[in-house]
C-alpha positions as CSV (number, residue, x, y, z in Angstrom):
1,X,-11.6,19.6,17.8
2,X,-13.2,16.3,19.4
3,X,-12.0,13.0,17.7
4,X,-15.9,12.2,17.3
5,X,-15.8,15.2,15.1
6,X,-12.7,14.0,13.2
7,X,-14.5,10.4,12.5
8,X,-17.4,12.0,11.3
9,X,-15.2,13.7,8.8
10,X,-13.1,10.4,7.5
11,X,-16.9,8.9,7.8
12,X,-17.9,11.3,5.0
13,X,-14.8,11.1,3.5
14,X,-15.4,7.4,2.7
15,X,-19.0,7.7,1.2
16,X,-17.4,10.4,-1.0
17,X,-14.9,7.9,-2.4
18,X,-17.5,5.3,-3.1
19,X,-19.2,6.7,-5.8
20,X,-16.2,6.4,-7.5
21,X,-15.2,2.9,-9.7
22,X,-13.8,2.1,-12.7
23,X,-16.6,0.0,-14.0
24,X,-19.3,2.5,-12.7
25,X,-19.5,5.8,-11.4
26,X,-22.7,6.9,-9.9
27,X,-22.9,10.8,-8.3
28,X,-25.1,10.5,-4.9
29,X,-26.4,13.7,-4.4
30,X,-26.6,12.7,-0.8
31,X,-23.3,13.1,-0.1
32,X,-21.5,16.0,1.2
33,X,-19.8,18.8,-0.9
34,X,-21.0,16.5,-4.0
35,X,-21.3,19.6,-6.3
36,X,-17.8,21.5,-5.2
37,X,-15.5,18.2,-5.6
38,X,-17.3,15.2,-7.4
39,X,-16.4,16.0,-11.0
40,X,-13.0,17.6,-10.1
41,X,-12.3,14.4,-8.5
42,X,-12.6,12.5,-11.5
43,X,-11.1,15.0,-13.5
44,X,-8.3,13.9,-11.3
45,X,-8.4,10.8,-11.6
46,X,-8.4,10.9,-15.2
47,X,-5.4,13.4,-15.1
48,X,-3.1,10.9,-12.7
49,X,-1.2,9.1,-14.9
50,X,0.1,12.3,-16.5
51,X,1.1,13.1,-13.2
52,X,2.9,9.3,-12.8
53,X,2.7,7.3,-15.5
54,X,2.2,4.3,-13.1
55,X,-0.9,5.9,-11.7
56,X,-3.7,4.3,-14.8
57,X,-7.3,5.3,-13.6
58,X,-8.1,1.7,-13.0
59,X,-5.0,1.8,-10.3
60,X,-6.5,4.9,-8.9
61,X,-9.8,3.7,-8.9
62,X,-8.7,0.4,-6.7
63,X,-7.0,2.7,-4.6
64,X,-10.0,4.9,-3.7
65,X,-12.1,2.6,-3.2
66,X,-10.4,0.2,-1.0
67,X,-10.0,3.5,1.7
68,X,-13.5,3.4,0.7
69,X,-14.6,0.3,2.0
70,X,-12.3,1.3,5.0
71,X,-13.9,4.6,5.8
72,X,-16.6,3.2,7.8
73,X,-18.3,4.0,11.1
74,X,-17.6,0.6,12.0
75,X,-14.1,0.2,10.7
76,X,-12.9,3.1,12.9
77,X,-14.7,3.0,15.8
78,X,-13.6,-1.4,15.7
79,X,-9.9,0.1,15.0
80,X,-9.8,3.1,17.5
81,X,-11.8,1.6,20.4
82,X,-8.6,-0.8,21.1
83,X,-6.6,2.8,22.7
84,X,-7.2,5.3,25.3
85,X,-7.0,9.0,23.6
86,X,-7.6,10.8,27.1
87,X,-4.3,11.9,27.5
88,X,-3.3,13.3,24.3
89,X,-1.5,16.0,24.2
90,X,-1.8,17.6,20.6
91,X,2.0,17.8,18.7
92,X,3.0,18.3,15.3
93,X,4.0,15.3,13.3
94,X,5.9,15.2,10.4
95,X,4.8,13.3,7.2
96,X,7.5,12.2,4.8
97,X,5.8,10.2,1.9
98,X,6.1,7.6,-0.9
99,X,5.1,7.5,-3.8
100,X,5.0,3.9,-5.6
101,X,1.2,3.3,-5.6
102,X,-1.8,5.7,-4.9
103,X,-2.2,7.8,-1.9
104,X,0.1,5.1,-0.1
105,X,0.6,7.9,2.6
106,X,-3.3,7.7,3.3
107,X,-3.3,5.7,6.3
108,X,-0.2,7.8,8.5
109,X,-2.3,10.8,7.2
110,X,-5.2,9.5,9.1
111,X,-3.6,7.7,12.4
112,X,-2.0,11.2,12.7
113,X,-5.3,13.4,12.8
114,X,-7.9,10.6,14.1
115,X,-5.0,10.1,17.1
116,X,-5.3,14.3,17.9
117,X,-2.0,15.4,16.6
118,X,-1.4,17.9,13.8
119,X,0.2,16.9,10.3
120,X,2.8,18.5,8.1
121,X,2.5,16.6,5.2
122,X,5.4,16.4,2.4
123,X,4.3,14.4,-0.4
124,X,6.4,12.6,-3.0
125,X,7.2,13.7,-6.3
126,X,5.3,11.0,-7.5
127,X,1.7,11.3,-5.7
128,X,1.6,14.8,-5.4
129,X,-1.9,15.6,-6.2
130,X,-4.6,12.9,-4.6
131,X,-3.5,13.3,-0.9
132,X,-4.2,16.8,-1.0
133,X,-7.2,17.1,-2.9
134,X,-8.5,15.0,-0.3
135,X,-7.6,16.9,2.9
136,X,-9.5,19.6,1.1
137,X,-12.8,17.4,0.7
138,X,-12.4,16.9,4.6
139,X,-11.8,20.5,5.4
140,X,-14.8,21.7,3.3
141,X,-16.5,18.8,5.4
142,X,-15.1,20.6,8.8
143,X,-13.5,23.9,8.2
144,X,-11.5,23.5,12.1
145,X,-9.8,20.5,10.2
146,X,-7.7,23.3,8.3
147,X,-5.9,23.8,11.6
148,X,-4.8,20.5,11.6
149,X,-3.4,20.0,8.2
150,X,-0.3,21.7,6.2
151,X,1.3,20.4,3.3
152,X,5.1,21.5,2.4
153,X,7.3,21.7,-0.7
154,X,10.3,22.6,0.9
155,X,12.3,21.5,4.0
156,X,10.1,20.3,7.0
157,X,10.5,22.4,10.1
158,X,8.5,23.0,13.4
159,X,7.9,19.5,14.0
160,X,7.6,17.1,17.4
161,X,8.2,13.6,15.8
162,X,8.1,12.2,12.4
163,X,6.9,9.3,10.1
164,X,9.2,8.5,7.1
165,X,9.1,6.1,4.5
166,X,11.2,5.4,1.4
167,X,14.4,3.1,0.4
168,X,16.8,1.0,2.6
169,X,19.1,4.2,1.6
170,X,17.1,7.0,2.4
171,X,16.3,5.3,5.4
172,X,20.1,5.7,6.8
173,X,19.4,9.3,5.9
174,X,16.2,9.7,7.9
175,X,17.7,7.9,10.6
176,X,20.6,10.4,10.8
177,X,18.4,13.6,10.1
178,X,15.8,12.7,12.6
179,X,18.1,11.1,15.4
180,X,16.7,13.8,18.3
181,X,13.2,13.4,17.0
182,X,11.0,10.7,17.9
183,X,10.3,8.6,14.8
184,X,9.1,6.0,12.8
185,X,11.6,5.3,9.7
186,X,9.9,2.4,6.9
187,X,12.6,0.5,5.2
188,X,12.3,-1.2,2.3
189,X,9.8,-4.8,2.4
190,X,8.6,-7.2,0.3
191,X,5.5,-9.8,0.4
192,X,5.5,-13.2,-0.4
193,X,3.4,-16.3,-0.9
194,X,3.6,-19.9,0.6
195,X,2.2,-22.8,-1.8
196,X,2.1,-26.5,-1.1
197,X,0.4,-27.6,-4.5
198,X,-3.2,-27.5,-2.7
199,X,-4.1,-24.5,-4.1
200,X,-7.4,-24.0,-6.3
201,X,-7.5,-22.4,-9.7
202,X,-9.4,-19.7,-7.6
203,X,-6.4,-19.4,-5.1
204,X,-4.1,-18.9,-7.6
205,X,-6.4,-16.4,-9.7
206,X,-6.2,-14.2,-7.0
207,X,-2.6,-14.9,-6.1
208,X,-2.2,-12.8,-9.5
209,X,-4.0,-10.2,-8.5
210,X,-1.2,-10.2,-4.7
211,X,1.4,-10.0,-7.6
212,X,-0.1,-7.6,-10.4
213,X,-1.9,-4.9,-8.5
214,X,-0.3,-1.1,-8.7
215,X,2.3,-3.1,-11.6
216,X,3.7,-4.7,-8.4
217,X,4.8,-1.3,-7.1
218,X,4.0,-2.0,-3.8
219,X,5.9,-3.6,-0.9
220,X,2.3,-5.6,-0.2
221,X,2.3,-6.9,-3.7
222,X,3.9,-10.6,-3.7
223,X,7.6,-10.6,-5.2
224,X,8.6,-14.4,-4.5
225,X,7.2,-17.6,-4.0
226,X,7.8,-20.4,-1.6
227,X,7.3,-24.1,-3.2
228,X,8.0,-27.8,-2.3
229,X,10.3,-29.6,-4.0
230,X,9.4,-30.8,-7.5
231,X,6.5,-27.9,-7.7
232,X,4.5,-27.9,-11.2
233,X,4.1,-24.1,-12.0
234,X,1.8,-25.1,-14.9
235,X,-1.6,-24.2,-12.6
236,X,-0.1,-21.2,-11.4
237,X,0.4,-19.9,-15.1
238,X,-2.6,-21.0,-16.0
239,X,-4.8,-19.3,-13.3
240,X,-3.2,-15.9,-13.5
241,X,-3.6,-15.9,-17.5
242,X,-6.3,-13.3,-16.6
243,X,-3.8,-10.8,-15.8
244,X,-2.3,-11.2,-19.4
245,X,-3.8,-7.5,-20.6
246,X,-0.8,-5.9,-18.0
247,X,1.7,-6.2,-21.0
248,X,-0.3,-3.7,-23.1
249,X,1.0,-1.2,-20.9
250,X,3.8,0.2,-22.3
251,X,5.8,1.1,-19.1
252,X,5.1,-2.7,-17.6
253,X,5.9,-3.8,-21.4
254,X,9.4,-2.0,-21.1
255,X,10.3,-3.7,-17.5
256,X,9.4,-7.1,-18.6
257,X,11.4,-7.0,-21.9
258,X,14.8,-4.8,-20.2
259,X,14.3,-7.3,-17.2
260,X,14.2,-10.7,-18.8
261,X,16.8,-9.2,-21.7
262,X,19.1,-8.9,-18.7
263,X,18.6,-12.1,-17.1
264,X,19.0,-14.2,-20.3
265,X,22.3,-12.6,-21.2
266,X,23.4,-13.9,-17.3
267,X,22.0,-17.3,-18.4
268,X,19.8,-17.8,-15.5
269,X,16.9,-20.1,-16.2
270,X,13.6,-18.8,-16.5
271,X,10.0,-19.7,-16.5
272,X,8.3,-17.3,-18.5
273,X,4.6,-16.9,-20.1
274,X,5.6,-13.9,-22.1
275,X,4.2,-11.5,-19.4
276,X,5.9,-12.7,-16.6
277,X,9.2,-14.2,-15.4
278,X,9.8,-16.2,-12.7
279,X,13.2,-17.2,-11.7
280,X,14.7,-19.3,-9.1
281,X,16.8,-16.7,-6.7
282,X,16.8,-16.6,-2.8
283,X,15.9,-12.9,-3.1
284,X,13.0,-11.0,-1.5
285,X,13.2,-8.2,-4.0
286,X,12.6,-9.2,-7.7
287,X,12.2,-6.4,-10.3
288,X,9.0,-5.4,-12.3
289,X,7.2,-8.2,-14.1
290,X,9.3,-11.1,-12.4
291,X,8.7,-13.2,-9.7
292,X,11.2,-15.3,-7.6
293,X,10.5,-18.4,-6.2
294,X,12.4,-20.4,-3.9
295,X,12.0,-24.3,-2.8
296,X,11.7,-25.8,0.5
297,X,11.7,-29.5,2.0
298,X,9.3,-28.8,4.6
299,X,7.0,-26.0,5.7
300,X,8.9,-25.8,9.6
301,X,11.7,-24.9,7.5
302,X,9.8,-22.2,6.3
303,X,8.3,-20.7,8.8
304,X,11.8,-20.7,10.8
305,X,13.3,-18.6,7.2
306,X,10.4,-16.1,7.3
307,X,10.5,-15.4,11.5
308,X,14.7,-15.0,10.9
309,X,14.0,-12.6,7.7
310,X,10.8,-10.7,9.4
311,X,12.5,-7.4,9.2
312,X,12.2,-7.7,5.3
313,X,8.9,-8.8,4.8
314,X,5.7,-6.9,4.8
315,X,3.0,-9.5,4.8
316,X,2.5,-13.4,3.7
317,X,0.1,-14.5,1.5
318,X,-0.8,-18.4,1.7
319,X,-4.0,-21.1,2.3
320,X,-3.8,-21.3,6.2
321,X,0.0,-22.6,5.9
322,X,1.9,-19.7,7.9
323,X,0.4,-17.9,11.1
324,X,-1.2,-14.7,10.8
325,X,-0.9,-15.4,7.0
326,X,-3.0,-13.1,4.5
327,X,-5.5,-15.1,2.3
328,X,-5.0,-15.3,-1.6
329,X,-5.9,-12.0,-3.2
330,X,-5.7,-9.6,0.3
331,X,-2.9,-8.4,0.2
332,X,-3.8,-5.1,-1.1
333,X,-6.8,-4.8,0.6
334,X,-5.5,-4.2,4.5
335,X,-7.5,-3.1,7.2
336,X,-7.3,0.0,9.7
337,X,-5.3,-2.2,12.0
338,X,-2.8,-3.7,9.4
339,X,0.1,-1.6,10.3
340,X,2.8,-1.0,8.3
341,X,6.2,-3.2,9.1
342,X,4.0,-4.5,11.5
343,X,5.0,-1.3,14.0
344,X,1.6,0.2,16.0
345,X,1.5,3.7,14.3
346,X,-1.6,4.7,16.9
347,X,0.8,3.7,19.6
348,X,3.8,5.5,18.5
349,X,1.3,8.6,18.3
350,X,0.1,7.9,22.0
351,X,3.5,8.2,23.2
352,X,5.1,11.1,21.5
């Protein structure tokens, strides 16, 4: 199967998953397969959260259609025109997903297909139903696709390299199980944000969306702050007030009060605005519905921290202040050519 062919799939693929929002929902009879998968798509969608309670339909909606605005014609032909495919040989690659925020696992599914190999896919626990309904979408758009594509419960076998992403813990496992395989093993990450006190009321409206998206599930969402000394957090509360409706969700709810239960009984200090903590801590990692900020004296000082510590941060957020930084409110929106843990997943494919 030609990769043309496979782009023209993921190309239909993407104006499939733009009919679909949360504030409007319009069926395009243009689009292919409309009548076999449109409403069983939203009856999906609706259905997620019984499936993970973390998956609401306005997560899953923001999920669809940021691969939506990805799917593109020009998107992939701007991402895959940077590599030379002539000397792919085709080999099965092993999928090993997460499971934190919707159809996470999208973007290995597709670097592994577009890039000529064959995927065996197996899914997490926790996002067990989108990936799959969608691989069926593209094989009704190409039936050859269903050569390429196999999804497994059990253990993973007959495989030529894998990609495998879950916890600092289950990475040591990976590393051992798949020590004679070629690989790619995701560790755990973290995002944060860079603020020198010149940031609008827009900037910081947005930096709530970097921290509240998915619940702050992701390793893309922002988990601690970097501020000069004397910093007044009264804009920052202010500005992400929007994002006050979060707490109505009863598994966020249960986080923030279990969280900030335990870190008043250790007597830390806290900011809080009674949907968010923030707490002073040199951590990357801070739980559900807390942030941790840290101070600096200068932003060199920074920028040396965050090279030394690169192996535990995803992306930066910030106004221009660190190189190759992500602008307020990005974060969850990354392109084809974001890679994960900043490691060339195209590349890795190119050389298995």
């Amino acid at each position: 199967m030609l990769q043309n062919d496979k782009i023209k799939c993921f190309i239909e693929l993407g104006k499939f998953l733009s009919q679909f929002s949360d504030t409007k929902t319009v069926k395009n009879d243009s689009v292919l397969n409309n009548n076999l998968f449109h409403d069983d798509f939203i009856s999906l969608i609706q259905l997620s959260q019984s499936h993970n309670g973390w998956f609401t339909p306005d997560q899953v909606y923001f999920a669809i259609q940021s691969w939506a605005e990805a799917l593109t014609e020009n998107n992939l032909n701007n991402w895959l025109s940077n590599y030379d495919f002539s000397n792919i040989k085709e080999k099965t690659v092993g999928l090993i997903l997460a499971g934190n925020i919707p159809l996470v696992g999208f973007h290995d599914f597709l670097s592994v297909l577009i890039s000529g190999h064959s995927v065996l896919v197996k899914t997490s626990s926790n996002d067990q139903k989108l990936l799959p309904f969608l691989a069926n979408y593209l094989i009704a758009v190409n039936p050859e696709l269903k050569n390429f594509i196999t999804f497994t419960d059990g253990k993973m076998e007959n495989f030529d390299a894998v990609i495998a992403t879950g916890s600092n813990n289950t990475a040591r496992y990976f590393e051992f199980y798949f020590k004679d395989k070629p690989s790619i093993i995701r560790k755990s990450r973290n995002s944060v944000a860079v603020l020198n006190g010149t940031e609008t009321d827009e900037d910081l409206a947005n930096l709530g969306e970097d921290i509240f998206r998915y619940f702050g599930l992701g390793c893309r969402n922002v988990s601690k702050l970097f501020v000069p000394k004397g910093y007044n957090f009264e804009a920052f509360f202010k500005a992400i007030y929007e994002q006050k409706d979060v707490i109505y969700y009863e598994k966020y709810a249960n986080n923030y009060d279990y969280n900030k239960a335990v870190f008043l009984m250790s007597n830390f200090k806290l900011l809080d605005n009674e949907f968010l903590t923030i707490k002073e801590d040199t951590s990357y990692a801070s739980p559900i519905s807390s942030v941790f900020y840290e101070y600096y004296e200068n932003i060199d000082s920074i920028k040396k921290q965050l090279e030394n510590d690169a192996e535990k941060i995803q992306c930066i957020v910030s106004k221009d202040l660190i190189e190759n930084s992500i602008a307020f409110g990005k974060s969850q929106k990354p392109e084809l050519w974001d890679y994960a843990d900043n490691v060339d997943t195209i590349d890795f494919l190119l050389r298995i």
